[in-house]
C-alpha positions in Angstrom: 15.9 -7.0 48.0 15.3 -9.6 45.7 13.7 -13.1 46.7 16.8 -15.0 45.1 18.8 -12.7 47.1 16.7 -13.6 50.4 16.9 -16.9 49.9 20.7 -17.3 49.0 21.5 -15.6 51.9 19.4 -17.8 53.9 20.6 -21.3 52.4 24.1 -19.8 53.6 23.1 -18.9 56.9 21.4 -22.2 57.5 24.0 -24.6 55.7 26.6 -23.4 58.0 24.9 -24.3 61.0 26.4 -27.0 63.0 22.9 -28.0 64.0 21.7 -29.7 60.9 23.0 -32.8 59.4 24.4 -32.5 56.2 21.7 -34.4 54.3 19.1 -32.3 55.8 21.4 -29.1 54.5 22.0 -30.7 50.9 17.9 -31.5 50.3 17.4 -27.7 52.0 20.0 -26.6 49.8 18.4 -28.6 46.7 14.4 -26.9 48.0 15.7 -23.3 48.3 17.0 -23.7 44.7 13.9 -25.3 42.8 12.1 -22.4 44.7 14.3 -19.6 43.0 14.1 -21.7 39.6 10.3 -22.1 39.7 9.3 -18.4 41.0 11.9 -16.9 38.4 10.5 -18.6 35.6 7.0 -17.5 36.7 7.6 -13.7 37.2 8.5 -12.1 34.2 11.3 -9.4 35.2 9.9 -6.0 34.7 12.4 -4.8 31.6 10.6 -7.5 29.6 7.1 -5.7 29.3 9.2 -2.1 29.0 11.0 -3.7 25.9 7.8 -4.7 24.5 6.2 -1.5 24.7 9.1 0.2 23.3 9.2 -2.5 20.0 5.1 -1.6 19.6 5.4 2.1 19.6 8.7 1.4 16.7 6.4 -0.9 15.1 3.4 1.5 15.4 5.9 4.2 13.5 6.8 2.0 10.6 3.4 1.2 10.1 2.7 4.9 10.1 5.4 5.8 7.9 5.3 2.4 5.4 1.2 3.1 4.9 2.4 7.1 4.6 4.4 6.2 2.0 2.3 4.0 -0.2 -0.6 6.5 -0.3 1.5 8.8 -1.7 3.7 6.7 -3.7 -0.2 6.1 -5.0 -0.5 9.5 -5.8 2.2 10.3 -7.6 1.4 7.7 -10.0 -1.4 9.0 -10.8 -0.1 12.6 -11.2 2.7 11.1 -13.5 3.0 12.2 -16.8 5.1 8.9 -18.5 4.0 5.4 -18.1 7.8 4.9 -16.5 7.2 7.1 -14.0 3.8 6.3 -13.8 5.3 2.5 -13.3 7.9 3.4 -11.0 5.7 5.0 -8.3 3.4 2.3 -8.8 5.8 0.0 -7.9 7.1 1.9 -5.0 3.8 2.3 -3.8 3.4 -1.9 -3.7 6.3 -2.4 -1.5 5.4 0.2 0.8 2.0 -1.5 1.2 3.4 -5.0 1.7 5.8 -3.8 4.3 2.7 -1.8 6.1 0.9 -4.7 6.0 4.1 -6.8 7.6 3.9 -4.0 10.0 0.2 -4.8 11.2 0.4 -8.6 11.4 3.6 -8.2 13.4 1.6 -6.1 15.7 -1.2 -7.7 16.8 0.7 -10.7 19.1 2.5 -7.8 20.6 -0.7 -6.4 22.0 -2.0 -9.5 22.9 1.2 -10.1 25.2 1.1 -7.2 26.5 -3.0 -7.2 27.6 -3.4 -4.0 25.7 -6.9 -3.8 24.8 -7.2 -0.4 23.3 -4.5 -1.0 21.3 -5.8 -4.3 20.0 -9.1 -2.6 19.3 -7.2 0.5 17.3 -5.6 -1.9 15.2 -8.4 -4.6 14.2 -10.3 -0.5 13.4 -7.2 0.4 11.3 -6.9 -2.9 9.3 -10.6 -2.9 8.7 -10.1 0.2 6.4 -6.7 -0.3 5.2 -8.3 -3.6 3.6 -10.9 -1.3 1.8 -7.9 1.5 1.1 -5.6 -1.6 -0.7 -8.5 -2.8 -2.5 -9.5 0.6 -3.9 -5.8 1.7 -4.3 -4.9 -1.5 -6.5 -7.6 -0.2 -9.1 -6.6 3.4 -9.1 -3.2 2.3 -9.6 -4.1 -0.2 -12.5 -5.6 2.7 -14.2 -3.0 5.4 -13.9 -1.0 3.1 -15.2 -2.3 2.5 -18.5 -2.6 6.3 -18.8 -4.9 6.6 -21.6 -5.4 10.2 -21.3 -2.1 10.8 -21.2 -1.6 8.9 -24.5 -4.1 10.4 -26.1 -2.9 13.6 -25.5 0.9 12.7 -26.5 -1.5 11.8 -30.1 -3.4 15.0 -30.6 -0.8 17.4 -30.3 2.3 15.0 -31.7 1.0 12.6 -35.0 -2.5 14.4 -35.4 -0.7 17.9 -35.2 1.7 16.8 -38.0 -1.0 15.4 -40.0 -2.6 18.6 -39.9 0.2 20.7 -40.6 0.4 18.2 -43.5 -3.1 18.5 -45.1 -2.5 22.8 -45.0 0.4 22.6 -47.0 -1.4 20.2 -49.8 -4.0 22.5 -49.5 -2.2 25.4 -50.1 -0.4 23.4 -53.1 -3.5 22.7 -54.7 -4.6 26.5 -54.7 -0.9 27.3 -56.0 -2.1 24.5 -58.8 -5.2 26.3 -59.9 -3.3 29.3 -61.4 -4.7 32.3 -61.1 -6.4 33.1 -57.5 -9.7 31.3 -57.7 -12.2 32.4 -54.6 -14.4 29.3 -55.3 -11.1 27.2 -54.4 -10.0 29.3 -51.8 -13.1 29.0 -50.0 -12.8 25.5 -50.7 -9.9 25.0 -49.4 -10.7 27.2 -46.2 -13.7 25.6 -45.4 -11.7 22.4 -45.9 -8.9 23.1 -43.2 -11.6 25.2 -40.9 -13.4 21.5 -40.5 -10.4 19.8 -39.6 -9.5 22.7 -37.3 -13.1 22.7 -35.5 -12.1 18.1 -34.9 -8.7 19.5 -33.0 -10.4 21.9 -31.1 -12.7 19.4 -29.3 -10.0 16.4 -28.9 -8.7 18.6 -25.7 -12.2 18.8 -24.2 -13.0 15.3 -24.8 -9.9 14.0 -23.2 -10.2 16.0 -20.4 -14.3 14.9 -20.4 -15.4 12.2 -17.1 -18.6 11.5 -18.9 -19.9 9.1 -21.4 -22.9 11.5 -22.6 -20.7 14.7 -22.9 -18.3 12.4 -25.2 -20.7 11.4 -27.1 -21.6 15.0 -28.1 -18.7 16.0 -28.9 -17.9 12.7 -30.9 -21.5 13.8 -33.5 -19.7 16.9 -33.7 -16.5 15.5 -35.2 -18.5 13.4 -37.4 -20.4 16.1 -38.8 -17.0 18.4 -39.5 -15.4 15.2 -41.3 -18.1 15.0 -43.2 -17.7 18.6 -44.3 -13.9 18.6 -45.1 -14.3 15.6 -47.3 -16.9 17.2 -49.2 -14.9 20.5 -49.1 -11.9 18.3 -51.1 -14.6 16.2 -53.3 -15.9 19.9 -54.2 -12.8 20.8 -55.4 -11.8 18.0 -57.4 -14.6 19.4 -59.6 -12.7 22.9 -59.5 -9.4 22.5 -60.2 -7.5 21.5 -63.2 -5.7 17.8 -63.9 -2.3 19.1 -62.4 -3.8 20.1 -59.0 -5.0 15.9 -58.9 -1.8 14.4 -57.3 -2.0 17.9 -54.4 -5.6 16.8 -54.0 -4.4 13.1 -53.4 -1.8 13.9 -50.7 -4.7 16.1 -49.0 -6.9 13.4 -48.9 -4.3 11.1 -47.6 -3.4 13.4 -45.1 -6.9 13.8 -43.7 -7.1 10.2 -43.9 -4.4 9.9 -41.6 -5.7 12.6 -39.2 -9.5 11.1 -39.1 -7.6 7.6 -38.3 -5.3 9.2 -35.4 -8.6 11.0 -34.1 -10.1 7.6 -33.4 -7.2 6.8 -31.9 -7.5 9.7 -29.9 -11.4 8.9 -28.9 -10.7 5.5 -28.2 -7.7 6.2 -25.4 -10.4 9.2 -24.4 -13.1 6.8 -23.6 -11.1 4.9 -21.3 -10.8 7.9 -19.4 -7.8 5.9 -16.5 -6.3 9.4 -15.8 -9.7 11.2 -15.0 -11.1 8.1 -13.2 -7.6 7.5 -11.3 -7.6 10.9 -10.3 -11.3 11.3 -9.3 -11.0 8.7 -7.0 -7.9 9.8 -5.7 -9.9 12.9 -5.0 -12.8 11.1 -3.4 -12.6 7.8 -1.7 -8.8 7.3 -1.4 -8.4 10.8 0.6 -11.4 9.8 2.8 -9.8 6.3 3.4 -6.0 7.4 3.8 -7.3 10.1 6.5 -9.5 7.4 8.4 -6.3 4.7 8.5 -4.2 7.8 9.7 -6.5 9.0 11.9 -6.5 5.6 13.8 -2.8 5.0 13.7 -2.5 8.5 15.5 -4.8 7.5 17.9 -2.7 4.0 18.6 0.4 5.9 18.7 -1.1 8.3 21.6 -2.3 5.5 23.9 0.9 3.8 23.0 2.3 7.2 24.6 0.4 7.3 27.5 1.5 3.6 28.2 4.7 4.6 28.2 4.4 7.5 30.5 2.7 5.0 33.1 5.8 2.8 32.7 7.9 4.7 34.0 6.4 5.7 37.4 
């Protein structure tokens, strides 16, 4: 039986007594009630600790879900193979982390109310490293979003292809311009397009490349097979008769065009945002996502057990 109860049932038994005065009953009457006022207010009712429990382990969920959800949102941005979904996932990937980190400042007064020490000391461990996670996450998702591999891919096998394809087929015209087959031009004109080719063949390495000394290499070797196919087509200049000149122009142009969408190409490669984004992704991030969901885990389990105890 309650204490309210016990002492309503009291004030009636004694206010009906004949014995006391009815002043005495009324300030009785008024004592008995301050009493039940003042221990009420003082002794929280046992369903308001259960419902605070039961709000932390919710809480403790979204947390687990929201921060989930950004590390993967994270992910697929990086994986992403346009900047607007690259963009999109990014984005997703924000909100998720603002609304894990509403999650985590909402939780802490709950544990404080409550006593819950463990708890308290799960949580200060998981917000340690999800600081260290959002600050490492914000720069792998600034460089997947520039997606400067990407790009430079889109260039080497879209414009630089084409250009390509275009410098074969003025090729090809000025050999049809020399007359008679001519195996000085035709070697010419093989070694020309062979140079270009060798360029194309290292743009894929060198995008893919992570570092700067590999690059470098590969960037000599470009140099060195430019410099052969434009004194392939300055060899056969010398070669080929005055109505092969305006084939020999538009091959020149179109190397011109190709040398100027490789640097493109080498520029965007030496950025390098996919294969850094991705390597840390890899590395760091995976370490750091495991740790905060490791430790959420943990709080979710003691959260558990809490409840368990609760209910006995």
């Amino acid at each position: 039986m309650s204490l309210s109860l016990i002492l309503d049932r009291g004030l009636a038994v004694g206010t009906q007594s004949t014995g006391i005065p009815t002043a005495r009953r009324r300030v009785l009457a008024c004592a008995a009630f301050l009493i039940v006022s003042v221990l009420g207010g003082c002794t929280a009712p046992p369903e308001t600790s259960l419902q605070r429990l039961v709000e932390a382990r919710q809480r403790t969920a979204d947390l687990m879900l929201h921060f989930t959800t950004a590390a993967d949102a994270g992910n697929r941005a990086v994986l992403a193979d346009t900047d607007e979904s690259s963009a999109a996932f990014a984005r997703e990937a924000a909100q998720a982390t603002e609304a894990a980190e509403k999650d985590a400042a909402a939780l802490a007064p709950m544990f404080e109310a409550l006593d819950y020490a463990e708890e308290s000391r799960l949580l200060k461990e998981f917000n340690t490293r999800f600081a260290e996670f959002r600050t490492l996450d914000r720069n792998v998702l600034e460089l997947a979003v520039a997606n400067t591999n990407t790009k430079a891919q889109q260039l080497a096998f879209g414009p630089a292809q084409s250009s390509v394809d275009e410098l074969d087929r003025a090729l090809e015209a000025v050999a049809v311009a020399s007359g008679e087959p001519n195996w000085r031009v035709q070697a010419l004109v093989a070694r020309t397009l062979a140079a270009v080719r060798a360029i194309q063949l290292l743009q894929a390495p060198h995008i893919a490349e992570a570092t700067d000394a590999a690059m470098t290499r590969m960037e000599a070797q470009m140099a060195a097979s430019e410099k052969t196919a434009r004194a392939s087509l300055q060899m056969l200049s010398s070669v080929t008769p005055p109505s092969a000149t305006p084939r020999l122009a538009a091959a020149t142009a179109a190397l011109d065009r190709f040398m100027d969408l490789n640097g493109q190409i080498v520029a965007l490669s030496r950025q390098n945002t996919n294969v850094r984004s991705l390597s840390m992704t890899l590395g760091l991030k995976r370490m750091l996502t495991t740790a905060c969901q490791d430790t959420l885990r943990a709080l979710e389990n003691t959260l558990a057990e809490r409840g368990y105890t609760a209910t006995r």
